[in-house]
gemmi code that builds the backbone of each chain (N, CA, C; Angstrom):
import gemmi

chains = {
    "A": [
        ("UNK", (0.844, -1.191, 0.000), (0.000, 0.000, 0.000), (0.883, 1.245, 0.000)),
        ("UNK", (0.680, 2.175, -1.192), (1.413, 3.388, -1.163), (1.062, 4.035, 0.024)),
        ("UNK", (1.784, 4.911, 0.733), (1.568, 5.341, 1.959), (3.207, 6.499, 2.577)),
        ("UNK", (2.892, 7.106, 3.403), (3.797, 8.164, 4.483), (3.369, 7.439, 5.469)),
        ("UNK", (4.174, 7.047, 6.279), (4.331, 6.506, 7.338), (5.501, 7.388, 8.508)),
        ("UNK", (4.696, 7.861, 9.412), (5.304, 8.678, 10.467), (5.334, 8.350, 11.976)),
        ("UNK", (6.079, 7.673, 12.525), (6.996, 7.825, 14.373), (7.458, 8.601, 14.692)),
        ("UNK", (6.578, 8.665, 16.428), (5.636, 7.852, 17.025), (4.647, 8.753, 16.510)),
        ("UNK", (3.513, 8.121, 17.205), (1.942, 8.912, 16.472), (1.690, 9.823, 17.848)),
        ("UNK", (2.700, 9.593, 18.979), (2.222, 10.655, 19.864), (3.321, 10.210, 21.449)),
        ("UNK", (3.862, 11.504, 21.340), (4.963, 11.433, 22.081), (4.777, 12.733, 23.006)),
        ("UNK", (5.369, 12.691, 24.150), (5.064, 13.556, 25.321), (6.761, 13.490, 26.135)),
        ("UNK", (7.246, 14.842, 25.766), (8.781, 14.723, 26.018), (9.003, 16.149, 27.772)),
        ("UNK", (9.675, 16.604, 27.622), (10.631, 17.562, 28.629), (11.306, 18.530, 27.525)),
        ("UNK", (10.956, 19.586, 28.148), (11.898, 21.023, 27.340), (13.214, 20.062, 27.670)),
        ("UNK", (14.031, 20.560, 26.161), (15.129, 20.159, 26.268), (15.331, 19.169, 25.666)),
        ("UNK", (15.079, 17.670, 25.355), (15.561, 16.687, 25.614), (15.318, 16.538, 24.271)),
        ("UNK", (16.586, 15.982, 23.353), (16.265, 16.169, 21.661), (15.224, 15.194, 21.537)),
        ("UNK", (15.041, 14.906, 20.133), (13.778, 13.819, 19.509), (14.182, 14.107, 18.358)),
        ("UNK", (13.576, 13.052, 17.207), (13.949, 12.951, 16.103), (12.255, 12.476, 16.218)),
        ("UNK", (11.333, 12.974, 14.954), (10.200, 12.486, 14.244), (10.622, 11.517, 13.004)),
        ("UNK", (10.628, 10.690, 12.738), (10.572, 10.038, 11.412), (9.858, 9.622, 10.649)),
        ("UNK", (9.814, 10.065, 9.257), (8.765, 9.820, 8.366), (9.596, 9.268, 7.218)),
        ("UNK", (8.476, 8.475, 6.617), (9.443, 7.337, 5.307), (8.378, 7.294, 4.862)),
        ("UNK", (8.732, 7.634, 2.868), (6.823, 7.502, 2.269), (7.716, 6.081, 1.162)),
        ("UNK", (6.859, 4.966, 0.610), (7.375, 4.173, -0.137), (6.374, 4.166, -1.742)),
        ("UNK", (6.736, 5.397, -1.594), (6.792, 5.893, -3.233), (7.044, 6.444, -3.885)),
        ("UNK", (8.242, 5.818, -3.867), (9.721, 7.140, -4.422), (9.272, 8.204, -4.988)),
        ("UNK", (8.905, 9.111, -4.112), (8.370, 10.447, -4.191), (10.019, 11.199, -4.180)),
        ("UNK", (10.129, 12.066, -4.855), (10.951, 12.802, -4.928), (11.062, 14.309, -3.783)),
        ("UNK", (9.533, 14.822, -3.425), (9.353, 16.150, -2.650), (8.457, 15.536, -1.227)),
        ("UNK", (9.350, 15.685, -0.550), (9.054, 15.849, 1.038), (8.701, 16.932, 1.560)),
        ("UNK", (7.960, 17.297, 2.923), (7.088, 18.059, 3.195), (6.970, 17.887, 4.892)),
        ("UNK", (7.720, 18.731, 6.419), (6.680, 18.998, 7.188), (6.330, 20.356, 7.279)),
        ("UNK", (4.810, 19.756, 8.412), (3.675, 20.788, 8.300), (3.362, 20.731, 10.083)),
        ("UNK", (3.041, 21.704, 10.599), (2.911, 21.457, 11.716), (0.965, 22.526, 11.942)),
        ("UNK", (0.822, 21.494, 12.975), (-0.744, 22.141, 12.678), (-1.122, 22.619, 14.224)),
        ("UNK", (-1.350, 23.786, 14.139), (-2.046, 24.105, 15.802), (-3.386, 25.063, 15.168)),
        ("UNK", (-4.231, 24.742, 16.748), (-5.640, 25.365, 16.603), (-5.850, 26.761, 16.049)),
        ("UNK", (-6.454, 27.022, 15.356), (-6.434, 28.856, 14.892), (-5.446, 28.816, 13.750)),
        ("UNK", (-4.664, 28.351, 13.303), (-3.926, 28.784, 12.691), (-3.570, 27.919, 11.192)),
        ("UNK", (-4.146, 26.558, 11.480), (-4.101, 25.566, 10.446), (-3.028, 25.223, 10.054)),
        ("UNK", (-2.791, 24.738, 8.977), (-0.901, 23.986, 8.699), (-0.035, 25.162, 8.503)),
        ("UNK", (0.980, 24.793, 8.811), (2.171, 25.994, 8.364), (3.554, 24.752, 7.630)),
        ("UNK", (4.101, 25.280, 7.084), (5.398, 24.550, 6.784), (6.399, 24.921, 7.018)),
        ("UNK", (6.896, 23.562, 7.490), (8.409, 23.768, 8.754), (9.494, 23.892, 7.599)),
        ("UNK", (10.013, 22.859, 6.890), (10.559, 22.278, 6.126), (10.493, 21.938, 5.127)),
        ("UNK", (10.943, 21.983, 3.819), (10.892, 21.151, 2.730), (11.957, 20.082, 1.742)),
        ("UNK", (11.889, 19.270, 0.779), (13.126, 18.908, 0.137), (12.764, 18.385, -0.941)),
        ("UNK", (13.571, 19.157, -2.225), (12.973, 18.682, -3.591), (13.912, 17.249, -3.976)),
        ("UNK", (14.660, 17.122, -3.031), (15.345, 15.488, -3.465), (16.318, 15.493, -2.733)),
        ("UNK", (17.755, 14.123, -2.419), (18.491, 13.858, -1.691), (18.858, 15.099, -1.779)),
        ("UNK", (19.655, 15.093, -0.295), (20.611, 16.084, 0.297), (20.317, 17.790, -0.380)),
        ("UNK", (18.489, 17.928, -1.030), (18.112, 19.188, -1.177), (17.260, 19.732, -0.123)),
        ("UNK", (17.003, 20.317, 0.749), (16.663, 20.798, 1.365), (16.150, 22.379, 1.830)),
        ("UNK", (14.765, 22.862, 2.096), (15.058, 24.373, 2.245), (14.055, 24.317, 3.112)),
        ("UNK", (13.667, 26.024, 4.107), (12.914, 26.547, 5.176), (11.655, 26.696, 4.686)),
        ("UNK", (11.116, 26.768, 5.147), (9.633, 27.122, 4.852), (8.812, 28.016, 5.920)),
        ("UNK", (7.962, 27.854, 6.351), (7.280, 29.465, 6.825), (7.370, 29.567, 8.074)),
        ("UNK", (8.102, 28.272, 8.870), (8.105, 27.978, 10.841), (9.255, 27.373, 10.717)),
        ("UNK", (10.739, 27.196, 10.653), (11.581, 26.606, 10.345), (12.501, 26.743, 11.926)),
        ("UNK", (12.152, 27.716, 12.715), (13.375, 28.008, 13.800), (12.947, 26.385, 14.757)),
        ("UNK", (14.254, 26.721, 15.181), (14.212, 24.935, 16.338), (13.838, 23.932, 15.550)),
        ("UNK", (13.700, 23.689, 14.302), (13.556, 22.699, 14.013), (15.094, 22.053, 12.858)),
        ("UNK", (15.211, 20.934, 12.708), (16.614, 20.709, 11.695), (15.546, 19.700, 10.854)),
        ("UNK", (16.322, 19.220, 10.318), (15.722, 17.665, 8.740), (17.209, 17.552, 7.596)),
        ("UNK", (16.835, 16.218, 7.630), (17.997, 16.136, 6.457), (17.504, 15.263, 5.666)),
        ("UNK", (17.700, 14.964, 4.695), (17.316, 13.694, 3.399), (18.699, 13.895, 2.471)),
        ("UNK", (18.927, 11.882, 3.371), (20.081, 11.322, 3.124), (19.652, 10.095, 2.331)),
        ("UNK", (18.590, 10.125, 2.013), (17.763, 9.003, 1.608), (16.400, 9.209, 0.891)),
        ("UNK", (16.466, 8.760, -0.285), (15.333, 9.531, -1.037), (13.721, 9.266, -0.302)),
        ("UNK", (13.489, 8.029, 0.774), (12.770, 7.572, 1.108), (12.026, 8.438, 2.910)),
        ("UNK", (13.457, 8.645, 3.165), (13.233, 8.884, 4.930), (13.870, 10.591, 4.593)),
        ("UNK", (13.169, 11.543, 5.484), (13.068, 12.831, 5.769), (12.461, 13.142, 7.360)),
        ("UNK", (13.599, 12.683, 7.987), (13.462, 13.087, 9.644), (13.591, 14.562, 9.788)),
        ("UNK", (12.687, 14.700, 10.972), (12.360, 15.983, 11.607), (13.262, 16.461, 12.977)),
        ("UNK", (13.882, 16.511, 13.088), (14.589, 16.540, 14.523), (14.604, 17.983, 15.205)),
        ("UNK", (14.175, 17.750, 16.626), (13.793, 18.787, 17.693), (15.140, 18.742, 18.353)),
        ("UNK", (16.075, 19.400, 18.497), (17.611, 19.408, 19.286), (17.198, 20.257, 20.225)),
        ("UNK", (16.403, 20.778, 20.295), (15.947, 21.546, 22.352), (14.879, 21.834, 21.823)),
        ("UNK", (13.705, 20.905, 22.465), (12.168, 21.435, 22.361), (11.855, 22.079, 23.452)),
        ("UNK", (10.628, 23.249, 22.920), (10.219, 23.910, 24.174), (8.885, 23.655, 23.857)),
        ("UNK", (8.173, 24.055, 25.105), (6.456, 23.704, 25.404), (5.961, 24.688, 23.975)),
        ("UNK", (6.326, 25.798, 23.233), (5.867, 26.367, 21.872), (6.101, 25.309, 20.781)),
        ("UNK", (6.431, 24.104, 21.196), (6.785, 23.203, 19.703), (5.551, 22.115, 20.243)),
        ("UNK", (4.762, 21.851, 20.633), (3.680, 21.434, 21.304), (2.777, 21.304, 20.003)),
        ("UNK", (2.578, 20.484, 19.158), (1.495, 20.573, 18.013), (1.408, 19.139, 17.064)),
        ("UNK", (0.835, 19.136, 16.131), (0.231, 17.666, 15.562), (1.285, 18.529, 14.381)),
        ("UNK", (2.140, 17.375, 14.302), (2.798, 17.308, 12.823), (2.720, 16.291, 11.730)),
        ("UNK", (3.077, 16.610, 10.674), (2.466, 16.016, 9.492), (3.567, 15.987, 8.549)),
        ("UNK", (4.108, 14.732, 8.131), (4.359, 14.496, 7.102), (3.765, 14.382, 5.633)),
        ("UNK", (4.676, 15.034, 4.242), (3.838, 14.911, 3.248), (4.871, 14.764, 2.279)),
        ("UNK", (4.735, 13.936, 1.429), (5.153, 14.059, -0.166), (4.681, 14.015, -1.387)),
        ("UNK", (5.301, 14.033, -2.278), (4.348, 14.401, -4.040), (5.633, 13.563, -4.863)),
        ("UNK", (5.138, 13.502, -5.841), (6.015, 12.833, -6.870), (6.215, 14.020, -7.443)),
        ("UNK", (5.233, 15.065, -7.845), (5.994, 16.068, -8.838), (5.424, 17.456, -8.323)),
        ("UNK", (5.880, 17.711, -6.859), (5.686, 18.851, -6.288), (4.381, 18.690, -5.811)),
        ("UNK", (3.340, 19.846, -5.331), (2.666, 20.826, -4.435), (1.778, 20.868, -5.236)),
        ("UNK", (2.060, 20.932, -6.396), (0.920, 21.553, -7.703), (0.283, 20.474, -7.912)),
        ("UNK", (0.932, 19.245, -7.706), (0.107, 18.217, -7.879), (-0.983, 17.272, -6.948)),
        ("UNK", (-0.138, 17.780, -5.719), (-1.034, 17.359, -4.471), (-0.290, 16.356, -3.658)),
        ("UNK", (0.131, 16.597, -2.400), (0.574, 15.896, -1.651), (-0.231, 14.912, -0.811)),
        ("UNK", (0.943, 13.638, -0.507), (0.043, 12.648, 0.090), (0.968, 12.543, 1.425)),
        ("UNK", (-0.258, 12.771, 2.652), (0.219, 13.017, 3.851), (0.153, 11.912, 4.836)),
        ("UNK", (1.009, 11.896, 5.729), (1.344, 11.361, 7.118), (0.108, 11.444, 8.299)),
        ("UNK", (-0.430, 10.294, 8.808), (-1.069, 10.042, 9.907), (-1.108, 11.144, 10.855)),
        ("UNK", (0.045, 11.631, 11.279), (0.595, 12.765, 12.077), (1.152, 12.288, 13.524)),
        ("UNK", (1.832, 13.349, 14.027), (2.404, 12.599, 14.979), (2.021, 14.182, 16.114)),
        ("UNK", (1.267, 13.434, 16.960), (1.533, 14.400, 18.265), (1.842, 14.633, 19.406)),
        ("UNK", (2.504, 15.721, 19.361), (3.667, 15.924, 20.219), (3.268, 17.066, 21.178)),
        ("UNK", (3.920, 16.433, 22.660), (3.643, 17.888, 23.854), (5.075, 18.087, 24.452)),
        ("UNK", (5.654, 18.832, 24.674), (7.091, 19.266, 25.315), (5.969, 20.035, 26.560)),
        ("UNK", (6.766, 19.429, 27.390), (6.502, 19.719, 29.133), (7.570, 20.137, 29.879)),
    ],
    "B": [
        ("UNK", (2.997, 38.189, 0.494), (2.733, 36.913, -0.072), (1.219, 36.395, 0.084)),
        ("UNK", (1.125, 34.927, -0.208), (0.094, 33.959, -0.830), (-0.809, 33.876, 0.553)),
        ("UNK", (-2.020, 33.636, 0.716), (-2.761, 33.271, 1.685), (-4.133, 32.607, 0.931)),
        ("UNK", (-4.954, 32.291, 2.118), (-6.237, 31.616, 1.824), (-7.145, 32.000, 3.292)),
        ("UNK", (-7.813, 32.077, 2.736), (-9.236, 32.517, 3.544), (-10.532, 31.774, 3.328)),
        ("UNK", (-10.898, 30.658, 4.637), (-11.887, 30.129, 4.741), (-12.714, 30.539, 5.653)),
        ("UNK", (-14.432, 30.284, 5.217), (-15.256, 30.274, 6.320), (-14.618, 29.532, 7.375)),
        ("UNK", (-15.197, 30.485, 8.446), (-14.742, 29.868, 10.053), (-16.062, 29.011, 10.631)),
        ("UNK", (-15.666, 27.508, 10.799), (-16.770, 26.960, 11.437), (-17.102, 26.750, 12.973)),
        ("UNK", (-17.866, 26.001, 13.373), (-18.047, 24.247, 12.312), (-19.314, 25.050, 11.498)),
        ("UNK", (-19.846, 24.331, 10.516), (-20.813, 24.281, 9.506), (-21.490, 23.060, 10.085)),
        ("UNK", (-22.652, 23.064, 10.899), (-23.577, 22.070, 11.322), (-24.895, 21.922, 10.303)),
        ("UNK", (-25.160, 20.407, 9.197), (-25.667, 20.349, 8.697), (-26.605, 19.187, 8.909)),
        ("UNK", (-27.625, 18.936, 8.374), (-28.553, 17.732, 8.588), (-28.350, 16.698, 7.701)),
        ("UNK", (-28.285, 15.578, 7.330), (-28.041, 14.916, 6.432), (-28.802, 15.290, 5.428)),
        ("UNK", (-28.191, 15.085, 4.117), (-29.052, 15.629, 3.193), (-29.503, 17.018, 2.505)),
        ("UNK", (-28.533, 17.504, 3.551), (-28.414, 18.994, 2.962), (-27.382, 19.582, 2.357)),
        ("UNK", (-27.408, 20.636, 1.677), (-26.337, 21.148, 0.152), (-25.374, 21.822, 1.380)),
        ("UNK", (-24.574, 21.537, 0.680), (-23.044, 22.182, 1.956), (-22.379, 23.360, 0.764)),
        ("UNK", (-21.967, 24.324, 1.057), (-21.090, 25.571, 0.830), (-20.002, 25.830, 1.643)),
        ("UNK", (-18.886, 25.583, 1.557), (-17.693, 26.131, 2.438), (-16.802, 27.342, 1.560)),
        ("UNK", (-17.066, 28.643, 1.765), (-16.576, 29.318, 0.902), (-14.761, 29.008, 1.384)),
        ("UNK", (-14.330, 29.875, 0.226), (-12.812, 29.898, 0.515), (-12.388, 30.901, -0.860)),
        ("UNK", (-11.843, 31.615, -0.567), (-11.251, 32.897, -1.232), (-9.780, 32.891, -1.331)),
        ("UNK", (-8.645, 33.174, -2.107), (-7.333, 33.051, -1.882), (-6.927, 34.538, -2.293)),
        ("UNK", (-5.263, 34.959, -2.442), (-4.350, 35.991, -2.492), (-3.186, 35.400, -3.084)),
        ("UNK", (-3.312, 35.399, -4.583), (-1.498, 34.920, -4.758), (-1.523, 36.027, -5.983)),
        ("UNK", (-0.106, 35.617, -6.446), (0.163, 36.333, -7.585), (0.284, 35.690, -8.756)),
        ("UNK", (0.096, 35.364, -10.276), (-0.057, 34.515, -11.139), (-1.380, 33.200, -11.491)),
        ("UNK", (-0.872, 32.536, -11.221), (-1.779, 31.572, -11.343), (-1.598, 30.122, -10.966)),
        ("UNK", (-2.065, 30.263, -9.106), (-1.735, 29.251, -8.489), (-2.703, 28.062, -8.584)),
        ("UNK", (-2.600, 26.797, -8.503), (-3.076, 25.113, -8.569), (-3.990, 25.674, -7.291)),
        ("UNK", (-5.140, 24.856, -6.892), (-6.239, 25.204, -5.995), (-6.731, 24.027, -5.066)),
        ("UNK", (-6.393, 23.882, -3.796), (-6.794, 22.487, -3.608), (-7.925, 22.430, -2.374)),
        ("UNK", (-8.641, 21.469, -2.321), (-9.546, 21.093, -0.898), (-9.037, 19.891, -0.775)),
        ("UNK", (-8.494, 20.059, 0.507), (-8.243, 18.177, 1.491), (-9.089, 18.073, 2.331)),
        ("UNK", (-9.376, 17.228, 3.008), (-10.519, 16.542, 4.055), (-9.198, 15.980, 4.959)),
        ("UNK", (-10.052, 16.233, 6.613), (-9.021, 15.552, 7.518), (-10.024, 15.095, 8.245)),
        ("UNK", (-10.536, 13.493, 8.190), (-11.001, 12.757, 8.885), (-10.355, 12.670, 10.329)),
        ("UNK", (-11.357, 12.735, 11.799), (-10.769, 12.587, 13.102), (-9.622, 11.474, 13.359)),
        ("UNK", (-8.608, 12.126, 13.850), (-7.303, 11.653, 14.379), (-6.985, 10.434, 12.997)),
        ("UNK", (-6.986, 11.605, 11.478), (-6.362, 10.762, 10.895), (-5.815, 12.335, 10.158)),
        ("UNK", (-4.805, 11.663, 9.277), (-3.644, 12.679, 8.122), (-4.726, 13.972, 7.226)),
        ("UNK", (-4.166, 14.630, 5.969), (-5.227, 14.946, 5.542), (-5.356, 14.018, 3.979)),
        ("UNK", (-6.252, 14.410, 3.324), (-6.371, 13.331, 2.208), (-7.107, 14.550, 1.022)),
        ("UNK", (-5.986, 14.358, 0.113), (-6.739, 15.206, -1.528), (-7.879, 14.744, -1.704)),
        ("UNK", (-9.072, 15.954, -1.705), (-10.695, 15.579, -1.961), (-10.210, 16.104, -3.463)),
        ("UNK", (-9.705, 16.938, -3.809), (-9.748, 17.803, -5.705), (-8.982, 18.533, -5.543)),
        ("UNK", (-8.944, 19.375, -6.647), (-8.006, 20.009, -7.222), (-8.375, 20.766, -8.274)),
        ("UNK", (-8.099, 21.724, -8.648), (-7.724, 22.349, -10.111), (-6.566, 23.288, -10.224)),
        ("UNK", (-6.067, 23.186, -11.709), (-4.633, 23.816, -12.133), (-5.375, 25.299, -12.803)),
        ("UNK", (-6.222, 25.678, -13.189), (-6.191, 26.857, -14.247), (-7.582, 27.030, -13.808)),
        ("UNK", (-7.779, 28.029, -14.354), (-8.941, 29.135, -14.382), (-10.271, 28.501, -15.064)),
        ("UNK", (-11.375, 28.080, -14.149), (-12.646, 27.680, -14.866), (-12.643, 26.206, -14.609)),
        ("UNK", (-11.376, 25.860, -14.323), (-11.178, 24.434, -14.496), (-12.662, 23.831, -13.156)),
        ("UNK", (-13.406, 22.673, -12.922), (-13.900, 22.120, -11.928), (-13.568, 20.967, -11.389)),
        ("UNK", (-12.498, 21.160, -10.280), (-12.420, 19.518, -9.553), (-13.641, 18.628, -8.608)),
        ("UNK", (-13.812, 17.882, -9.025), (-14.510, 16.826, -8.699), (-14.309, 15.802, -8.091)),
        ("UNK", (-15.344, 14.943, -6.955), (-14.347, 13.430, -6.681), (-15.420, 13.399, -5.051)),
        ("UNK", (-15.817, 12.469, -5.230), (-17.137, 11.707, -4.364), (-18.264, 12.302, -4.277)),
        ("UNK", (-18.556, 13.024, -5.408), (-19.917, 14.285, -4.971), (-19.594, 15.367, -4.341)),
        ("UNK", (-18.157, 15.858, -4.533), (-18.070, 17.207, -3.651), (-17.272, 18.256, -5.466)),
        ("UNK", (-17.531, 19.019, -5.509), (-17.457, 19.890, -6.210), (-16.616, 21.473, -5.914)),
        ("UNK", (-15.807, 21.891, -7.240), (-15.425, 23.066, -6.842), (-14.947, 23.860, -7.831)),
        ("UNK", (-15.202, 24.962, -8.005), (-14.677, 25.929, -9.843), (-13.774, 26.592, -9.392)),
        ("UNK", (-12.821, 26.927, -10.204), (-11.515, 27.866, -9.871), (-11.821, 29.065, -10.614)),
        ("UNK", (-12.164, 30.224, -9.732), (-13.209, 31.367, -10.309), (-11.990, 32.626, -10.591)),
        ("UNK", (-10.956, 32.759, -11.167), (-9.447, 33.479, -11.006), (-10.479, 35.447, -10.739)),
        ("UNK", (-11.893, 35.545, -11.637), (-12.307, 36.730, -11.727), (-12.505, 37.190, -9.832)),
        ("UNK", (-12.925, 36.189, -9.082), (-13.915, 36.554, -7.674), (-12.407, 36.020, -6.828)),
        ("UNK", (-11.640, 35.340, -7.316), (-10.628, 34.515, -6.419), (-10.864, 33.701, -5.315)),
        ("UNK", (-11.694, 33.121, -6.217), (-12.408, 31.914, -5.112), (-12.434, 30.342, -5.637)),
        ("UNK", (-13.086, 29.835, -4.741), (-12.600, 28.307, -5.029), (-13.706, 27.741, -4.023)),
        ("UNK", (-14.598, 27.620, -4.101), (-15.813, 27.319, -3.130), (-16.264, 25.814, -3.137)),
        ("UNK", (-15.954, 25.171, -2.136), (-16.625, 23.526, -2.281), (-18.019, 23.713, -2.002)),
        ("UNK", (-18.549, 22.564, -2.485), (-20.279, 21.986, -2.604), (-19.940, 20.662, -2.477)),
        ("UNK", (-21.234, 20.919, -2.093), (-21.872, 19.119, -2.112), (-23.114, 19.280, -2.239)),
        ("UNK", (-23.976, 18.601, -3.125), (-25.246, 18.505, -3.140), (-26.403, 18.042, -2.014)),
        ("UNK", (-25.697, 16.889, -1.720), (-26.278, 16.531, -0.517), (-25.365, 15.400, 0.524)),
        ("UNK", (-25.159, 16.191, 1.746), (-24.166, 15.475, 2.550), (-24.443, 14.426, 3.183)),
        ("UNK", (-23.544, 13.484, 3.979), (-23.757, 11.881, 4.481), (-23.019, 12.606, 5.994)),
        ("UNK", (-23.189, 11.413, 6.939), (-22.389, 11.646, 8.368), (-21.407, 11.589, 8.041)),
        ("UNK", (-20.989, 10.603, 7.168), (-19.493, 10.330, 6.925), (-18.526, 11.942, 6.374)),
        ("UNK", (-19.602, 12.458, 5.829), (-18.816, 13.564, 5.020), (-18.082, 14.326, 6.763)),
        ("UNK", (-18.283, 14.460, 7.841), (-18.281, 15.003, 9.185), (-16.600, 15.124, 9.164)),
        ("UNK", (-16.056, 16.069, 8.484), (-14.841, 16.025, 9.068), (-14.010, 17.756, 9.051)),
        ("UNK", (-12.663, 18.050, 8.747), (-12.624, 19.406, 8.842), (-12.116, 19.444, 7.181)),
        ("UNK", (-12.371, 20.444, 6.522), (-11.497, 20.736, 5.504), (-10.937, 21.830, 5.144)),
        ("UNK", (-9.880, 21.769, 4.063), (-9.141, 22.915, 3.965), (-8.453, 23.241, 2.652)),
        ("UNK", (-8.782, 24.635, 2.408), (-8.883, 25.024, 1.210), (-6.886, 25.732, 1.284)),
        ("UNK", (-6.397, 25.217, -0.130), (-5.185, 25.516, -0.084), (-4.700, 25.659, -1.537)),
        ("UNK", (-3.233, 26.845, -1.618), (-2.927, 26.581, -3.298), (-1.554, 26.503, -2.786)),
        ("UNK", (-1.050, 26.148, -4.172), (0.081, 26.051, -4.236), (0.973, 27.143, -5.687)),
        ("UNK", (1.648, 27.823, -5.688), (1.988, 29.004, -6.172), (3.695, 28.963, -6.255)),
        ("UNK", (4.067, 29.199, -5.324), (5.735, 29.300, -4.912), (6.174, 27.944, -5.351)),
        ("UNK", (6.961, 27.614, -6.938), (7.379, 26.516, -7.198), (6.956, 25.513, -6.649)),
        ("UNK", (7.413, 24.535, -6.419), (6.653, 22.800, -6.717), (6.493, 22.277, -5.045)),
        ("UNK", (7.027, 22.759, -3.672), (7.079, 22.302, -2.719), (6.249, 22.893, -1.739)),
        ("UNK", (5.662, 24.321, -2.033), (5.100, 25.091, -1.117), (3.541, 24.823, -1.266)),
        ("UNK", (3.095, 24.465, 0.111), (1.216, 24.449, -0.116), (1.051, 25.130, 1.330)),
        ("UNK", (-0.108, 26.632, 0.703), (-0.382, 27.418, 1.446), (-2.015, 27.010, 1.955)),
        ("UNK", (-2.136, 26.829, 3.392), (-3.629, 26.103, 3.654), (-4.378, 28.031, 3.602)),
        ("UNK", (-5.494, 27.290, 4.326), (-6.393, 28.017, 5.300), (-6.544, 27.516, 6.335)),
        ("UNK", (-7.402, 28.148, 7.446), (-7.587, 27.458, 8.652), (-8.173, 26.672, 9.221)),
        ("UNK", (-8.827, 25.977, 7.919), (-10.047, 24.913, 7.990), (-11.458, 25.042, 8.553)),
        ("UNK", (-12.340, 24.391, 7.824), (-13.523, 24.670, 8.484), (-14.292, 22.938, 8.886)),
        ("UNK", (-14.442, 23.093, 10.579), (-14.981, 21.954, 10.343), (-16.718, 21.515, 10.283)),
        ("UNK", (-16.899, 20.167, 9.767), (-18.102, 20.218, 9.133), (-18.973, 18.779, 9.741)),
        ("UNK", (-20.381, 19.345, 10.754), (-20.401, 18.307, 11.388), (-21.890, 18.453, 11.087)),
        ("UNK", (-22.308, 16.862, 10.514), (-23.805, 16.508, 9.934), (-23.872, 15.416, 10.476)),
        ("UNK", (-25.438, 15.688, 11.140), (-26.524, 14.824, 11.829), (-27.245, 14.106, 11.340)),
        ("UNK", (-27.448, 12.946, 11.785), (-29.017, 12.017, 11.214), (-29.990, 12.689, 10.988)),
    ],
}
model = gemmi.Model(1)
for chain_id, residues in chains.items():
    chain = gemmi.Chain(chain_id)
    for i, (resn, *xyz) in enumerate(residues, 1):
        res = gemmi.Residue()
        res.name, res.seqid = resn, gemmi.SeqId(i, " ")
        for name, pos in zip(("N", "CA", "C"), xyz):
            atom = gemmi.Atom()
            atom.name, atom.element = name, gemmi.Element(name[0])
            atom.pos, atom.b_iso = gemmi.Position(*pos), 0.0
            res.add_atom(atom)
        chain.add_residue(res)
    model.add_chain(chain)
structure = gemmi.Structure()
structure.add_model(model)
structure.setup_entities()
């Protein structure tokens, strides 16, 4: 089954203490995608990557890192979370960009305490 | 830059009744137009789409015209199910191939 598949689906950490989100879609999608979603405000985008080792910011990018070392996996990593990184995140990818429509991640939610 | 502007809900409907979720956008050129559906404590999922002006995406009985004159993009449904009960969100995409700009979703909750 084509699919984004994202760990854990809901994690509850301590300011401070790193984490890594991981998402892996298995359809060699070329454009990766997170999105982080809080109430009032709807998705925003953290991150993006148009292919290996491409990578760029998108519209919420501070405290957060990602790398794609692997056309498949595009981890999210929190290196000091604070209780403001508290939100349902979402993995997404496309085979040929945004324009075409991305296919998204379960989501994973997260509380820093 | 790009934004989107949806009715603020919920939109409480009866089964069987015609649904309207307006949604209006702000870009420059001529951005792709999308509505996703986010079923409870699940991802979101492409309901349609359209690329150009006039175009109408379609796909389970939900409907939508890409109006470039009013800058709108308005879903329908003729007549809704419980199942339809979830939030959606009107979004384009504009800024090359990786960027999708939402709205704030509206959610949509129908009764027996």
């Amino acid at each position: 089954e084509a699919q984004v598949t994202q760990n854990p689906r809901y994690l509850i950490t301590v300011t401070g203490k790193k984490l890594t989100v991981t998402c892996s879609q298995n359809m060699n999608h070329e454009y990766m995608s997170w999105y982080r979603q809080d109430p009032g405000l709807g998705l925003r985008q953290i991150y993006y990557s148009m292919n290996v080792e491409v990578t760029d910011k998108g519209d919420v990018p501070e405290g957060y890192k990602v790398s794609r070392k692997e056309k498949r996996n595009f981890p999210l990593i929190l290196e000091s979370p604070s209780p403001n990184q508290t939100s349902l995140y979402f993995c997404a990818s496309s085979s040929q960009g945004a324009n075409y429509g991305y296919t998204f991640g379960s989501g994973t939610r997260l509380t820093v305490v | 830059g790009d934004s989107v502007t949806q009715m603020e809900g919920p939109v409480t409907l009866s089964e069987e009744a015609f649904l309207t979720i307006n949604c209006t956008y702000t870009a420059t050129g001529y951005p792709s137009l999308f509505w996703y559906v986010q079923y409870p404590g699940e991802g979101l999922q492409l309901l349609l789409k359209a690329t150009k002006a006039d175009d109408k995406g379609s796909n389970k009985g939900f409907e939508a015209t890409y109006r470039k004159e009013t800058t709108s993009f308005h879903l329908e449904k003729g007549s809704v199910q419980v199942s339809d009960s979830a939030v959606y969100f009107c979004a384009l995409s504009n800024s090359g191939y990786s960027t999708l700009t939402f709205g704030k979703g509206t959610m949509l909750l129908v009764s027996p």
